[in-house]
Jmol script that loads the backbone (N, CA, C; Angstrom):
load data "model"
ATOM      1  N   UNK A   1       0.856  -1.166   0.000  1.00  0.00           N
ATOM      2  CA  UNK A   1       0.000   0.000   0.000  1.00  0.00           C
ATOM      3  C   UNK A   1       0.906   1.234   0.000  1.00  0.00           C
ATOM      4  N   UNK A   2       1.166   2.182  -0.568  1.00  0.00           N
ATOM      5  CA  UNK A   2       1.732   3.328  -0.919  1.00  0.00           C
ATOM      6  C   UNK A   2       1.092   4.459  -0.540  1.00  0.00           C
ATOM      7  N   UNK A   3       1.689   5.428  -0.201  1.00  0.00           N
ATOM      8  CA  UNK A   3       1.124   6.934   0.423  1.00  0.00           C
ATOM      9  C   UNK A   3       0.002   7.087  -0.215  1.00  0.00           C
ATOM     10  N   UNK A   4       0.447   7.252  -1.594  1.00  0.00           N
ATOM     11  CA  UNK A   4      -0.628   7.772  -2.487  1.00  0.00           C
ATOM     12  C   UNK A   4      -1.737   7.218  -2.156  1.00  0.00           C
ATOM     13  N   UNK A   5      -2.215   5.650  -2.001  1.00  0.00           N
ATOM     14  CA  UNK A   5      -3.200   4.844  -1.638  1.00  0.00           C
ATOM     15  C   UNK A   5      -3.830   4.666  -0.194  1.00  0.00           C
ATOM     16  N   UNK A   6      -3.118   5.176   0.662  1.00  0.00           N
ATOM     17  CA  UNK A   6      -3.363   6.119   1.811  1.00  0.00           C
ATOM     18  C   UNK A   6      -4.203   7.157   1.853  1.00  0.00           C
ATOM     19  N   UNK A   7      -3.623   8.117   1.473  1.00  0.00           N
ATOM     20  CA  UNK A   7      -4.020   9.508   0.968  1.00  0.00           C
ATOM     21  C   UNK A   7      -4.767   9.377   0.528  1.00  0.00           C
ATOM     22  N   UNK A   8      -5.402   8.943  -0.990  1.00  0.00           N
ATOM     23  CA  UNK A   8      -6.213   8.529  -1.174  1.00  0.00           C
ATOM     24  C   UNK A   8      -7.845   8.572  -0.937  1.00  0.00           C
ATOM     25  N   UNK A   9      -7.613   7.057  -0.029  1.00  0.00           N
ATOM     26  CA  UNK A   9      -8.591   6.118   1.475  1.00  0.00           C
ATOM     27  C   UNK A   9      -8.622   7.639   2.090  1.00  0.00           C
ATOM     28  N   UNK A  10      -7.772   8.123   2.597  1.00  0.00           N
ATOM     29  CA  UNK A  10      -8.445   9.239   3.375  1.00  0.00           C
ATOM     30  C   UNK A  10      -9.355  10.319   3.260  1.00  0.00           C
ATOM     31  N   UNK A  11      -8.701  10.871   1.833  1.00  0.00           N
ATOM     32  CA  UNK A  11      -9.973  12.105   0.920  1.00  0.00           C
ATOM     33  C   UNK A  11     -10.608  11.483   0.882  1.00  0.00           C
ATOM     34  N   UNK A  12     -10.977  10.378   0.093  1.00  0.00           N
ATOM     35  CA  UNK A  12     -12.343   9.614  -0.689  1.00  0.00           C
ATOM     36  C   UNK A  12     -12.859   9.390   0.772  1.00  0.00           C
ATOM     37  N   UNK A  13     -12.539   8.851   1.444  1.00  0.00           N
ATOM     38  CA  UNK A  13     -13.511   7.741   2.409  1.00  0.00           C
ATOM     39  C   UNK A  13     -13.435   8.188   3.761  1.00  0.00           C
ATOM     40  N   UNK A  14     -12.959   8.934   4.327  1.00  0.00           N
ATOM     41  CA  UNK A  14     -12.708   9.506   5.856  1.00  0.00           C
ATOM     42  C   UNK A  14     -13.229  10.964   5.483  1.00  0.00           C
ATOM     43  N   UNK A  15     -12.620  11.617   4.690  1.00  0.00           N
ATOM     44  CA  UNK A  15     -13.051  13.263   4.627  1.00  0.00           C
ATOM     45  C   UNK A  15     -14.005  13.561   4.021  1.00  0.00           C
ATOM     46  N   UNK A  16     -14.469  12.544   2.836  1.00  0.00           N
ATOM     47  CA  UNK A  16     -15.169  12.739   1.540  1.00  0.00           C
ATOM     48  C   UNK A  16     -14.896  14.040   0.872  1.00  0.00           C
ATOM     49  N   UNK A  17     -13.744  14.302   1.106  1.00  0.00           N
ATOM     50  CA  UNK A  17     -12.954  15.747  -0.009  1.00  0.00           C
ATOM     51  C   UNK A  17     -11.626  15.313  -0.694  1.00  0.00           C
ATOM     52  N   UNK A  18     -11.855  14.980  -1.771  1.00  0.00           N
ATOM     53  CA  UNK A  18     -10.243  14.925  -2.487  1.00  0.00           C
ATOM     54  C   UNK A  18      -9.924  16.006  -3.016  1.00  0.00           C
ATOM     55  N   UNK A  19     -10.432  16.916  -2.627  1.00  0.00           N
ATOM     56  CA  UNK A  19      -9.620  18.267  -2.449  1.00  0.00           C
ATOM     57  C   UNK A  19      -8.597  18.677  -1.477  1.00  0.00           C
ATOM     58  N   UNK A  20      -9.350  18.223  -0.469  1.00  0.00           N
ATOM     59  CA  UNK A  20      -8.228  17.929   0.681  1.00  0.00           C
ATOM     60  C   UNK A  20      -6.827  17.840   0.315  1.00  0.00           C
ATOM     61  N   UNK A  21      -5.916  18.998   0.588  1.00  0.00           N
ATOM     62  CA  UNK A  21      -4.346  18.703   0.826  1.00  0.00           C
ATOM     63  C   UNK A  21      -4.041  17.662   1.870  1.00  0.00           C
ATOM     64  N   UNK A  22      -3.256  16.706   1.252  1.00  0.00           N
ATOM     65  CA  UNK A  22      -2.735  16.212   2.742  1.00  0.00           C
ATOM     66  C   UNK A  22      -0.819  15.541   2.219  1.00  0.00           C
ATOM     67  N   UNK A  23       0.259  16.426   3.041  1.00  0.00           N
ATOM     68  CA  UNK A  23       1.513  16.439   2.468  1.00  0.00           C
ATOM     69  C   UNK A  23       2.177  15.143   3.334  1.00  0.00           C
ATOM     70  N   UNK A  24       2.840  14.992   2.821  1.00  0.00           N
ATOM     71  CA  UNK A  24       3.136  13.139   3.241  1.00  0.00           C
ATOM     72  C   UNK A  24       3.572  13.275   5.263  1.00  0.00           C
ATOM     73  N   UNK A  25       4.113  14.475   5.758  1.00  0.00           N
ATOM     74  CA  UNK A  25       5.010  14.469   6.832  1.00  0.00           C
ATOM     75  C   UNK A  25       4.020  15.613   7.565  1.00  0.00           C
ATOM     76  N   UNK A  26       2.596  15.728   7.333  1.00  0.00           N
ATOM     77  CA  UNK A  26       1.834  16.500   7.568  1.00  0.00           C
ATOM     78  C   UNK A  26       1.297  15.688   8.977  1.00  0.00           C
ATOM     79  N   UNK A  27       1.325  16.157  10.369  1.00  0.00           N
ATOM     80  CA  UNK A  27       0.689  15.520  11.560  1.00  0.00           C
ATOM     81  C   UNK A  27      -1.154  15.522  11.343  1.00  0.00           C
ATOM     82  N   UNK A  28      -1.305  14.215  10.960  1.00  0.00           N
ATOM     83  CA  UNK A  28      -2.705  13.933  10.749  1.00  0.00           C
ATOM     84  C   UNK A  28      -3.799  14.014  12.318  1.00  0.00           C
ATOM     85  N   UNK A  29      -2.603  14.005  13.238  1.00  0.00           N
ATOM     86  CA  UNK A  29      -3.841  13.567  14.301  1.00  0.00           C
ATOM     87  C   UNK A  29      -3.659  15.106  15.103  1.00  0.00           C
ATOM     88  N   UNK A  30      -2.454  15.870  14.961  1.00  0.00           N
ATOM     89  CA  UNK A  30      -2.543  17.321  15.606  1.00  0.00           C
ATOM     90  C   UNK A  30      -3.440  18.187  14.784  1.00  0.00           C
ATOM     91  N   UNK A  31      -3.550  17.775  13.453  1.00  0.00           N
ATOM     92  CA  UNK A  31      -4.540  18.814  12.271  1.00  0.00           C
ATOM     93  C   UNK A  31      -6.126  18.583  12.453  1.00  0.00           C
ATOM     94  N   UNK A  32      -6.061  16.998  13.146  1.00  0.00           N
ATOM     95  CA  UNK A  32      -7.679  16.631  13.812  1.00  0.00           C
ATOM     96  C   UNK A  32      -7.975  16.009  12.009  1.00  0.00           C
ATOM     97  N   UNK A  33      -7.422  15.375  10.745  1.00  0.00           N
ATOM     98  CA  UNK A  33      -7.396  15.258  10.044  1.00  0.00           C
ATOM     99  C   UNK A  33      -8.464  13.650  10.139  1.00  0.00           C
ATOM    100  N   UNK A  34      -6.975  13.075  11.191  1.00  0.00           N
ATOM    101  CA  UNK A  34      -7.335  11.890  11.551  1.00  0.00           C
ATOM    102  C   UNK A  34      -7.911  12.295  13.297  1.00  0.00           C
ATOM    103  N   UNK A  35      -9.288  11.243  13.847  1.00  0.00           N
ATOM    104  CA  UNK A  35      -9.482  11.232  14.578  1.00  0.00           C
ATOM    105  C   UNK A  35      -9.783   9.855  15.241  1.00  0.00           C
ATOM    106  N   UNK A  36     -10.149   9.422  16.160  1.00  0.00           N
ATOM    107  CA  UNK A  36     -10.464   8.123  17.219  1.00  0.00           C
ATOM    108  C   UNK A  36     -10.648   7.102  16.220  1.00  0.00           C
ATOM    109  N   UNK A  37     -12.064   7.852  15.770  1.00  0.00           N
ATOM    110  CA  UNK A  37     -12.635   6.983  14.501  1.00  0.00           C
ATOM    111  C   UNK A  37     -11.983   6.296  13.072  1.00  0.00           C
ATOM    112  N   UNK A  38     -11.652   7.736  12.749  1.00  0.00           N
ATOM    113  CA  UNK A  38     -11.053   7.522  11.592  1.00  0.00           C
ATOM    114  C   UNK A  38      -9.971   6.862  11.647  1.00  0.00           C
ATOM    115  N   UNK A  39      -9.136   6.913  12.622  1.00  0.00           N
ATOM    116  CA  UNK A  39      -7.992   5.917  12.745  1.00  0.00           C
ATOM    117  C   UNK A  39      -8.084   4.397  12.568  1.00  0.00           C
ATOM    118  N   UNK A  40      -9.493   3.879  13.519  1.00  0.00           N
ATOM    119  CA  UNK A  40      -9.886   2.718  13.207  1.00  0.00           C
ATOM    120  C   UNK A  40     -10.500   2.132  11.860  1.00  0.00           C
ATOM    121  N   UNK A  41     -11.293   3.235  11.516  1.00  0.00           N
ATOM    122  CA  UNK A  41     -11.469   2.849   9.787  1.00  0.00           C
ATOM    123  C   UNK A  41     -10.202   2.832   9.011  1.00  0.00           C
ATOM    124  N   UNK A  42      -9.463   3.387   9.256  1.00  0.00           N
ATOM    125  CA  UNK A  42      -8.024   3.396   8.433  1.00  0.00           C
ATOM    126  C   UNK A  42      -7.403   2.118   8.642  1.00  0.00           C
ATOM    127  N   UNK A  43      -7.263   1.809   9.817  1.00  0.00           N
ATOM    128  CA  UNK A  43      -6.639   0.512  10.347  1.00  0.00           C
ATOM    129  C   UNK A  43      -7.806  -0.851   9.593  1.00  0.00           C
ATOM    130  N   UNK A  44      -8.695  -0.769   9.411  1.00  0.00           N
ATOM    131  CA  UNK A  44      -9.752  -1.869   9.115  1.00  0.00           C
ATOM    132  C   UNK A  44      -9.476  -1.878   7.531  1.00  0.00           C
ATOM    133  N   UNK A  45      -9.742  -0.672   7.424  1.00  0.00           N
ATOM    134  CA  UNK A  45      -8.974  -0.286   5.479  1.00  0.00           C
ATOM    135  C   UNK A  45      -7.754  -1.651   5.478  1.00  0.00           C
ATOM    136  N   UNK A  46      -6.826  -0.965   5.883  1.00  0.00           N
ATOM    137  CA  UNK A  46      -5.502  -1.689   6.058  1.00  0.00           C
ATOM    138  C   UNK A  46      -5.353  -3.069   5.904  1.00  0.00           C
ATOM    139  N   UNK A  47      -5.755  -3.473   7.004  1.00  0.00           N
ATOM    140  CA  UNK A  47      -6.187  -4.824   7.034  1.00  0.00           C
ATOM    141  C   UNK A  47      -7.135  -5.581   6.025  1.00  0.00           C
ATOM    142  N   UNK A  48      -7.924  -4.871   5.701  1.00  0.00           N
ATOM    143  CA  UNK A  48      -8.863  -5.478   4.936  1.00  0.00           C
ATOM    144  C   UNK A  48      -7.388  -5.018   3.078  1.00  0.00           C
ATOM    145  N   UNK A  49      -7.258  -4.611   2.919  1.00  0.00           N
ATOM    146  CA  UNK A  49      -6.416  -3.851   2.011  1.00  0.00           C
ATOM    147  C   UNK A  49      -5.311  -5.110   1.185  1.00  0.00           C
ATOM    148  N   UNK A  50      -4.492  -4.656   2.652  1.00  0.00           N
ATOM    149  CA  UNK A  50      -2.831  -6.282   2.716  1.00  0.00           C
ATOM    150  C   UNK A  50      -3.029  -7.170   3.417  1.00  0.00           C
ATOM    151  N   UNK A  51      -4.060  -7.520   4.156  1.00  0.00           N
ATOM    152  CA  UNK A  51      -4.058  -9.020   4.871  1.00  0.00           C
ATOM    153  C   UNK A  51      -3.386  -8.698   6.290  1.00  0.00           C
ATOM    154  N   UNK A  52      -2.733  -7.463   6.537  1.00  0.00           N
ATOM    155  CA  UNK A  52      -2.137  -7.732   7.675  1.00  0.00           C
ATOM    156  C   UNK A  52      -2.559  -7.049   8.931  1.00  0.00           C
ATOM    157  N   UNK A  53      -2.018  -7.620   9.736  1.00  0.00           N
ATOM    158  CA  UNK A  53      -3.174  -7.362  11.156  1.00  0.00           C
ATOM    159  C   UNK A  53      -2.496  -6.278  11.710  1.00  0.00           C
ATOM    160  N   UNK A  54      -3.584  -5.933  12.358  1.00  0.00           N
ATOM    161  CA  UNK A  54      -2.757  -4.512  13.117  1.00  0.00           C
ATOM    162  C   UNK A  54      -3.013  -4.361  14.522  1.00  0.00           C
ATOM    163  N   UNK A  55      -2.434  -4.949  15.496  1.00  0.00           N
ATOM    164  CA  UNK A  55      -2.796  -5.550  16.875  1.00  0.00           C
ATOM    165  C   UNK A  55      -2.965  -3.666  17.355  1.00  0.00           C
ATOM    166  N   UNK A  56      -4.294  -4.286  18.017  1.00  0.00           N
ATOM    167  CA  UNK A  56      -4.346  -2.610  19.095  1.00  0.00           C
ATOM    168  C   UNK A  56      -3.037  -1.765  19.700  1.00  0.00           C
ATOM    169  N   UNK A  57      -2.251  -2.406  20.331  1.00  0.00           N
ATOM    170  CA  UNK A  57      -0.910  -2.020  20.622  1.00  0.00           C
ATOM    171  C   UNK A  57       0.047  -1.288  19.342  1.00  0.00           C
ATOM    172  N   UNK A  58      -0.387  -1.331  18.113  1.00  0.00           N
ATOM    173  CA  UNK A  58       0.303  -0.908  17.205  1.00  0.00           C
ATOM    174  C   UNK A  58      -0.249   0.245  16.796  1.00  0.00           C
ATOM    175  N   UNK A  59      -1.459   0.484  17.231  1.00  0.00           N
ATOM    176  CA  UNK A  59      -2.033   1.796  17.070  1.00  0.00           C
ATOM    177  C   UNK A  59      -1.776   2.921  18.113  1.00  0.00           C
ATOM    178  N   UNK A  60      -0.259   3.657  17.605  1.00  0.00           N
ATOM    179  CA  UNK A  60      -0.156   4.441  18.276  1.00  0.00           C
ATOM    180  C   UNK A  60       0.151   5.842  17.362  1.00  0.00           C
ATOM    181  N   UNK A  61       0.228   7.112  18.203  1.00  0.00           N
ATOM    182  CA  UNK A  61       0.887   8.496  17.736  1.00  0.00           C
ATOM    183  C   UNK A  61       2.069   8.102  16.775  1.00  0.00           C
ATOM    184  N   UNK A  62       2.944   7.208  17.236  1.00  0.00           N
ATOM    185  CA  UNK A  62       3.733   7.237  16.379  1.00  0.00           C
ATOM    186  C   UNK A  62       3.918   6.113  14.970  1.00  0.00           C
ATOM    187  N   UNK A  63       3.153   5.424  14.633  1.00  0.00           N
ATOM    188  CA  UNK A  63       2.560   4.570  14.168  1.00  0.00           C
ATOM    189  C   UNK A  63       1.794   5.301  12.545  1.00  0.00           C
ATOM    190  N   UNK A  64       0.411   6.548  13.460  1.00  0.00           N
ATOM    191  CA  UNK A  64       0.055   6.927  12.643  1.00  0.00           C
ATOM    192  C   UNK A  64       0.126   8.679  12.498  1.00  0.00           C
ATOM    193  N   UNK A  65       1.022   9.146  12.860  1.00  0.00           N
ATOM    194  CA  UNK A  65       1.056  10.644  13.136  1.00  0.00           C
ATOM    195  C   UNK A  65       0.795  11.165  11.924  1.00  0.00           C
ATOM    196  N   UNK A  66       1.368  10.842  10.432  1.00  0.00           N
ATOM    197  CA  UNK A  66       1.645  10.837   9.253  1.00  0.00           C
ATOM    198  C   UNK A  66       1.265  10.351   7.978  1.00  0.00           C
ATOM    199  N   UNK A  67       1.264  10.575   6.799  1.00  0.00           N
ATOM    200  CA  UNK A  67       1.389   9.324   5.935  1.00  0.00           C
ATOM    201  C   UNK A  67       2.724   8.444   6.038  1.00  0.00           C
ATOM    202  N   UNK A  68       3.977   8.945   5.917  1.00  0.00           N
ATOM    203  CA  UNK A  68       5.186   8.795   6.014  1.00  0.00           C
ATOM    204  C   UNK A  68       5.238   7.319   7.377  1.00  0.00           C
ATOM    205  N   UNK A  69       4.942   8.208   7.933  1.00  0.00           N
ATOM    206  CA  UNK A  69       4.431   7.123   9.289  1.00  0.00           C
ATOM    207  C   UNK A  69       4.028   6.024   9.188  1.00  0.00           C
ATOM    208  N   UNK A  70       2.839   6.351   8.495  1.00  0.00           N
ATOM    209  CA  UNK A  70       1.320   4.965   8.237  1.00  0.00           C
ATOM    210  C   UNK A  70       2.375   4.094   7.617  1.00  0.00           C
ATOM    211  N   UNK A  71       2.633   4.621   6.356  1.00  0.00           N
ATOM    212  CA  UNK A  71       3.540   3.936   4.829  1.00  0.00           C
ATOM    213  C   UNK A  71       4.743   2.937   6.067  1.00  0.00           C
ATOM    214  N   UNK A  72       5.839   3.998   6.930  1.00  0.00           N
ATOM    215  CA  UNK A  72       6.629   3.137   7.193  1.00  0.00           C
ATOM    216  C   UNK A  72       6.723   1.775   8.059  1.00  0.00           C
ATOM    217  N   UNK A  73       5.095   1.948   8.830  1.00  0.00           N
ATOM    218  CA  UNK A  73       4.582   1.018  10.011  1.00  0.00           C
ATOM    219  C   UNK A  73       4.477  -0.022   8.767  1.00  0.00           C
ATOM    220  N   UNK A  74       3.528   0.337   8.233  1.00  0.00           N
ATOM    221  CA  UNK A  74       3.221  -0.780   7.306  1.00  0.00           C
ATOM    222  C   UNK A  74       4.328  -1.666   6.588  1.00  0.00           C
ATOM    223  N   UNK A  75       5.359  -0.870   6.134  1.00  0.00           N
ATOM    224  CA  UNK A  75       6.369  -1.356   5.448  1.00  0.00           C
ATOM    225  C   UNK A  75       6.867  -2.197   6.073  1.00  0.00           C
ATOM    226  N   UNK A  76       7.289  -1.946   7.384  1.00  0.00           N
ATOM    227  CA  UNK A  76       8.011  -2.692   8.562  1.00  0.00           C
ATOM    228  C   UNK A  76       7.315  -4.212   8.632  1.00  0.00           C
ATOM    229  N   UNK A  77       5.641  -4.122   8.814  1.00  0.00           N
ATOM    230  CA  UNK A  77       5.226  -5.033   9.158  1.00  0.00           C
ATOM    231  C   UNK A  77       4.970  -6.380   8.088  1.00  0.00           C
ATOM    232  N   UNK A  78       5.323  -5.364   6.926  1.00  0.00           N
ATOM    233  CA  UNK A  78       5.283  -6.973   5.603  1.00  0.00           C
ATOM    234  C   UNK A  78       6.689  -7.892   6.071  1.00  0.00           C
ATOM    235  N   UNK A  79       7.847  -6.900   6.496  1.00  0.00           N
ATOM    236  CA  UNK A  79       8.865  -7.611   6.088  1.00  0.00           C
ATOM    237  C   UNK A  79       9.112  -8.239   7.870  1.00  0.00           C
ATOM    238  N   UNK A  80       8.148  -8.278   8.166  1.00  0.00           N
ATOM    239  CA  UNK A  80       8.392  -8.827   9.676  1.00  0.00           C
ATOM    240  C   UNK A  80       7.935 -10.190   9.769  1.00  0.00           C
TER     241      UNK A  80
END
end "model"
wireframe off; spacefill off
backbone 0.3
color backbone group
């Protein structure tokens, strides 16, 4: 899954604005971009997306502060 496909999931389906700017190193959860909710739809996205699980404990600030973030959690967790 790639930023872009992130980003994405987020205009289309969390904001319903793909107008929405959103810059890869942009703090999603200080901008209120991402919230409680939306985090968990993102995470269910995810999962439902690559197959891979995303244990509650992995949902943290630093995990998803970002796209950069999201992208590198994720990255980590294929090759784990």
């Amino acid at each position: 899954m790639s930023i872009d496909d992130i980003r994405s999931y987020i205009q289309d389906e969390l904001l319903n604005d793909a107008t929405t700017s959103i810059g890869d190193d942009d703090d999603l959860l200080l901008s209120e971009t991402l919230d409680s909710l939306r985090v968990m739809r993102l995470v269910q996205h995810v999962e439902d997306r690559t197959g891979l699980s995303v244990p509650p404990e992995d949902v943290t600030i630093e995990n998803f502060r970002s796209l950069r973030h999201i992208h590198a959690y994720l990255s980590s967790r294929r090759t784990s």
